[in-house]
ZAMARGU-4260 file (C-alpha; in steps of 0.2 Angstrom, whole numbers, plus 5000, padded with zeros to 4 digits):
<rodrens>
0) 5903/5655/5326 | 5909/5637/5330 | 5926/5628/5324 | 5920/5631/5307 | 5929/5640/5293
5) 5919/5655/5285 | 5917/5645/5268 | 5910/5632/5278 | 5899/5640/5287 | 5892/5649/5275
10) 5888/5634/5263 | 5880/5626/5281 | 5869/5643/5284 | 5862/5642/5266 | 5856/5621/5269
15) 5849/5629/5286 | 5840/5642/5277 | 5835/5629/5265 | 5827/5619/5277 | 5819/5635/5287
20) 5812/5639/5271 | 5806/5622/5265 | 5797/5619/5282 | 5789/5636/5285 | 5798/5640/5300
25) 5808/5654/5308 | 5823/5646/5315 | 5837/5632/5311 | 5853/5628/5316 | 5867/5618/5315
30) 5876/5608/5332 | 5892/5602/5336 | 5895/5587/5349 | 5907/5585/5362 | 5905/5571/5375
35) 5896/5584/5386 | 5890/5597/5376 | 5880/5603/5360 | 5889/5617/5354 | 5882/5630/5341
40) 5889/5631/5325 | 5879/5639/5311 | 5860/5647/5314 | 5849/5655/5302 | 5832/5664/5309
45) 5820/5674/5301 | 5820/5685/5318 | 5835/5693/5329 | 5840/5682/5342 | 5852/5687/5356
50) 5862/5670/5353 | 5880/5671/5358 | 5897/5665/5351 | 5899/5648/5363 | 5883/5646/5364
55) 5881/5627/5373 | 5869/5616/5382 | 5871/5602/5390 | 5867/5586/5380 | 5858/5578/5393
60) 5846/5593/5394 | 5842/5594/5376 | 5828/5588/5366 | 5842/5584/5351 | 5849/5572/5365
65) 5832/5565/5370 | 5829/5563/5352 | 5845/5554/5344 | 5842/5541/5361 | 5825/5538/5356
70) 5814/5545/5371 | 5806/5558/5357 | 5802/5557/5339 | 5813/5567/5326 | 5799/5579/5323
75) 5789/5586/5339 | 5774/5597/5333 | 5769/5606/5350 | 5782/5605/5362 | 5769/5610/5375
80) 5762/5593/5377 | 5780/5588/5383 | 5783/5584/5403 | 5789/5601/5408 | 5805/5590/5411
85) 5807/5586/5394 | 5805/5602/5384 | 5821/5615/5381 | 5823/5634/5373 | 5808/5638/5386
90) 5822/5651/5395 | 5829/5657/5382 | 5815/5656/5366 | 5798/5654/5376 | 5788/5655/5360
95) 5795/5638/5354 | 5780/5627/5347 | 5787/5615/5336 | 5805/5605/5336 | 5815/5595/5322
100) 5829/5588/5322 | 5841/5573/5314 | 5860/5569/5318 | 5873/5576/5306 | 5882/5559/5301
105) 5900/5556/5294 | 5904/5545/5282 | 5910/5532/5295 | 5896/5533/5306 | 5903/5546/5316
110) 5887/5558/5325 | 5895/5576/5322 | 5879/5585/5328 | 5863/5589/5324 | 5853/5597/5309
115) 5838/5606/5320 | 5823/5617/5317 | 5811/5628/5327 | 5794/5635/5326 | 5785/5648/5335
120) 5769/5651/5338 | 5763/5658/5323 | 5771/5645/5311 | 5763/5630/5304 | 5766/5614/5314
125) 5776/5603/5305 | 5772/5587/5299 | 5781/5569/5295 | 5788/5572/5278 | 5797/5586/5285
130) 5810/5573/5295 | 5814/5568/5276 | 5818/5587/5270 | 5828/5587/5286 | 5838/5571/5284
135) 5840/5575/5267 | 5851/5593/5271 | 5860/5586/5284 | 5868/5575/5274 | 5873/5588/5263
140) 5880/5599/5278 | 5888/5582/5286 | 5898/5583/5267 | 5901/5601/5271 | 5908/5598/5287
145) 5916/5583/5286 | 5932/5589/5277 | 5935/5601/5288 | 5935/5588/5302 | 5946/5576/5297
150) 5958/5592/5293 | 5956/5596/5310 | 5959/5578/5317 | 5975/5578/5307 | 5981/5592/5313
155) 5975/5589/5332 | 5985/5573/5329 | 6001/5582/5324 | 6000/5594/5337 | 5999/5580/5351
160) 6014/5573/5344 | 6025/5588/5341 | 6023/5599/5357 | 6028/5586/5368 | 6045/5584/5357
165) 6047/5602/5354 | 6047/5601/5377 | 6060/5591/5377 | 6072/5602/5366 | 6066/5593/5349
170) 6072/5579/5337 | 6088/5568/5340 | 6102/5574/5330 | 6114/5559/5322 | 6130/5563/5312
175) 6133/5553/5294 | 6151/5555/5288 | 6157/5566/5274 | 6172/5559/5266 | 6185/5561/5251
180) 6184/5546/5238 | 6200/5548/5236 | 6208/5542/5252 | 6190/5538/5261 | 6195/5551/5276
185) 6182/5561/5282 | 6182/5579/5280 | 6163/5583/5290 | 6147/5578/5294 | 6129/5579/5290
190) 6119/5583/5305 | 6101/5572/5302 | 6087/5572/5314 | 6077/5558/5320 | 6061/5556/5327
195) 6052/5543/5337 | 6052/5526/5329 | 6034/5524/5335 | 6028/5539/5322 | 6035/5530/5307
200) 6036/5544/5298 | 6052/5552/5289 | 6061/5566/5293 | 6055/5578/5280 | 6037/5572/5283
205) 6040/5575/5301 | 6044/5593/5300 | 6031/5595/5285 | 6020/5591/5297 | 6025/5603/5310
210) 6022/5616/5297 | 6006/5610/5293 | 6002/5616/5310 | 6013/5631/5313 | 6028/5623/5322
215) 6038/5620/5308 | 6050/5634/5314 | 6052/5631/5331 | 6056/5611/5327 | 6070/5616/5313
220) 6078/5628/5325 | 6078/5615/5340 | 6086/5604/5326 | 6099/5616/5321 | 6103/5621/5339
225) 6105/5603/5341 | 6116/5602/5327 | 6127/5616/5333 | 6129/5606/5349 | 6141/5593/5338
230) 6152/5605/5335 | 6164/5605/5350 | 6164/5587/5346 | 6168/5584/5330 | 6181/5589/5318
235) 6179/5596/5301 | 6162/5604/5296 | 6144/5601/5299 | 6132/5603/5289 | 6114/5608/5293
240) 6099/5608/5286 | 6087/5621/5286 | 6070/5628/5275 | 6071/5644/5266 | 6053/5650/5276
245) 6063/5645/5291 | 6078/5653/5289 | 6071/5669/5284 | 6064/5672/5302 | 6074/5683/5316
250) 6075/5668/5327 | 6084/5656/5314 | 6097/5668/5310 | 6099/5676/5327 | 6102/5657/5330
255) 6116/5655/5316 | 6127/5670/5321 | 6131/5665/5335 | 6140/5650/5327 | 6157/5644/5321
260) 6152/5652/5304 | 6168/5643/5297 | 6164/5628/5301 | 6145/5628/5297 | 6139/5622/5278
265) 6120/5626/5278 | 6107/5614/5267 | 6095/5623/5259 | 6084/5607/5250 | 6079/5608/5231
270) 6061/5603/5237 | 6060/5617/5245 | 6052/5632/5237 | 6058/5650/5239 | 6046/5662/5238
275) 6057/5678/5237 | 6077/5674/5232 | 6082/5693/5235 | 6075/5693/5253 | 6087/5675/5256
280) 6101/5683/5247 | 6100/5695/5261 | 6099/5684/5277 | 6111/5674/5268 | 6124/5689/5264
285) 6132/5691/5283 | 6132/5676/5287 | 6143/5668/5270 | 6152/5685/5275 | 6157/5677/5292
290) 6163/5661/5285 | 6146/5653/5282 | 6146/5642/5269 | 6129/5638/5257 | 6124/5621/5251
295) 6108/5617/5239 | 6103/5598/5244 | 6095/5584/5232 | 6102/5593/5215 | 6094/5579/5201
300) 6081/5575/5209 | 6068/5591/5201 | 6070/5609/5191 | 6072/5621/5204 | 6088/5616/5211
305) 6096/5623/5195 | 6086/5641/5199 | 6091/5639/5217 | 6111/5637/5210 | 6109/5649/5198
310) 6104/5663/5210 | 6113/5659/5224 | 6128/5654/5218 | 6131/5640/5233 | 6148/5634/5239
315) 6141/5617/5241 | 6131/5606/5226 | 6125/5590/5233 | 6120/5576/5220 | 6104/5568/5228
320) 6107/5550/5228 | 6092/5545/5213 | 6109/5554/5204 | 6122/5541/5211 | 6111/5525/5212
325) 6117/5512/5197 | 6129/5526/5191 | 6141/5514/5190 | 6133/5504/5174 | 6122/5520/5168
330) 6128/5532/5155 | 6115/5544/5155 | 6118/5546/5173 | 6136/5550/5170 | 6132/5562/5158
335) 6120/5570/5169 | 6132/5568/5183 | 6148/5576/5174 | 6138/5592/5167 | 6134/5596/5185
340) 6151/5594/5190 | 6156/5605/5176 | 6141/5618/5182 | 6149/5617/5198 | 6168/5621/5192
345) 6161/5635/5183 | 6154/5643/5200 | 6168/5639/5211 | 6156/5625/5220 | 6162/5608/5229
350) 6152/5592/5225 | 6146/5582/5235 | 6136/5565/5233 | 6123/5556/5244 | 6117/5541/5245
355) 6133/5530/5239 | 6131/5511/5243 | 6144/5501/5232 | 6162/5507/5229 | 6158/5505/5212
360) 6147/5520/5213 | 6161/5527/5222 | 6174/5523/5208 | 6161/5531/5196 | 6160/5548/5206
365) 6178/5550/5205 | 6179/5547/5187 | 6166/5559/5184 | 6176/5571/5195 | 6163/5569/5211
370) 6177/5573/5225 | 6165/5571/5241 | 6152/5559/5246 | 6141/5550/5261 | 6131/5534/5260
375) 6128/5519/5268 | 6144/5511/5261 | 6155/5521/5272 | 6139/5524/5288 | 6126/5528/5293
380) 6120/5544/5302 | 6129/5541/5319 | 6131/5546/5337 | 6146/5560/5339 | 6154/5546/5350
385) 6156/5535/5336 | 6160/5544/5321 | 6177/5540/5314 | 6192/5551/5303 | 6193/5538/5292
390) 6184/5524/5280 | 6195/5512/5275 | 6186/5499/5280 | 6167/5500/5273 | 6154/5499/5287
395) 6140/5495/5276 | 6142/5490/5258 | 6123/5487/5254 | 6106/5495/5261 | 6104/5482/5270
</rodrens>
């Protein structure tokens, strides 16, 4: 009953049969407010009640209203010395006698609902101290409930941004510049998607957050469909990034096949977990059989980059740029640097390094045998109309 999970509203039905108990009486409940309605959420009674699931009354027609705005006090005896245009439950509980109730109150003064009680006619009429027991429990359900709610918010919030982006066909995609240290042409491009400056959140928060929410899919399609669009526009490869959870489902690889296979390199990230590598292995098969080839993104920066190369055996190894940062004056980044190029000659894989900024780091890729790179030193991500074949001339040299 209610927007309540079941752990919730179990922990919430056993303070209501607390207070039932405490104060001798045959009903509680639990309310949630809207700006027009109480809606109920969690009832104990000592009797069957034909009370349905949406239960909801009017806040102006409720004593809990009339209450929290001061017309009545918290406890009410005998509602049957009440102006008959003041008293509720006389439809559907005509026994009602005696009437309790206090706000349930979040920590920042936010009125969630109400903690209420009812008597019948054969219970014993409250009395004062029972608005103590009351207030007590519904602060205890308030830190119940009030989890759940700002979970909730969250995710209301999320949805309000995301589904209006997902209408219009999703992220913007920009292009950054793949290029050979060697001679500083470029040989493809990393499709990146952007969101709107006003969220101020990164990418991978971004679609983090669509997951949170169940819309993580549809926005890393609309991202990879977007990417595919580049395609007819630029030449060499580009390279796309997509979650393993994502590219497991029917729509992603249905999606994928329909490509240039040959020229596609697909990111799978190393934060990324996979839950079941034979079940990838097996989306991934026919498409690396058409041409497809695999990449496992931010190598260096956690463990499970190494299990995803050892199990997938990609084409692609991408050195994540807390690798390549101050490269250039540290040893033990060169060390690290050069056995993953070495892993990566042992599988037959290319590597590639993000995140360059200096041409010294540049200079110390190559010399650690690092053949492929992007960064800010050569450009940022781009619009396809302005990516270039060639970088001899560095567009940005610091991260200004």
């Amino acid at each position: 009953m209610g927007t309540l999970h079941t752990e919730e509203a179990q922990q919430v039905a056993a303070l209501l049969r607390t207070a039932r108990e405490a104060l001798g009486l045959s009903l509680a409940f639990m309310t949630r407010m809207d700006a027009t309605h109480l809606h109920l959420e969690v009832l104990d009674s000592a009797v069957p009640l034909p009370v349905p699931d949406d239960a909801k009354l009017l806040r102006r027609e409720t004593l809990c209203q009339r209450i929290m705005d001061g017309e009545l006090p918290a406890v009410i005896p005998d509602v049957r010395v009440l102006p008959s245009t003041m008293r509720a439950f006389e439809a559907p509980v005509p026994q009602v006698r005696s009437f309790l109730s206090v706000p349930v109150v979040l920590s920042d003064g936010t009125v969630y609902g109400t903690f209420c009680a009812i008597g019948f006619a054969e219970d014993s009429e409250p009395i004062l101290r029972d608005k103590a027991i009351m207030e007590v429990l519904s602060r205890a359900a308030a830190l119940v409930v009030e989890p759940g709610v700002r979970k909730r918010a969250v995710a209301t919030e999320i949805l309000d941004r995301v589904r209006p982006l997902i209408a219009r066909g999703g992220p913007v995609v920009l292009l950054q510049p793949i290029v050979d240290l060697t001679t500083w042409r470029r040989v493809g491009a990393e499709a990146l998607s952007r969101f709107p400056q006003e969220w101020n959140r990164t990418p991978d928060v971004c679609f983090a957050d669509a997951h949170g929410v169940g819309e993580g899919h549809r926005l890393e399609i609309q991202a990879l469909r977007r990417a595919a669009d580049h395609l007819a526009d630029v030449t060499g490869y580009v390279s796309m990034n997509a979650s393993p959870a994502t590219l497991l489902t029917p729509e992603c690889s249905r999606m994928l096949e329909l490509l240039p296979l040959h020229r596609v390199v697909l990111e799978l990230s190393e934060h990324d977990p996979v839950e079941d590598y034979d079940a990838l292995k097996a989306v991934l098969a026919p498409l690396r059989a058409g041409g497809m080839r695999l990449a496992i993104d931010d190598v260096g920066a956690g463990f499970s980059s190494l299990r995803h190369i050892v199990i997938t055996a990609p084409d692609v190894i991408k050195l994540d740029r807390s690798m390549v940062t101050g490269l250039d004056h540290d040893p033990v980044l060169q060390v690290v640097a050069r056995s993953l190029v070495d892993l990566a000659r042992t599988t037959g894989a290319q590597v590639v390094a993000e995140g360059i900024e200096t041409e010294a780091e540049a200079a110390a890729l190559l010399d650690v045998g690092v053949g492929l790179g992007q960064g800010w030193l050569f450009d940022r991500a781009t619009t396809v109309h302005e990516l270039r074949d060639s970088y001899h001339a560095a567009a940005y040299c610091t991260a200004a």
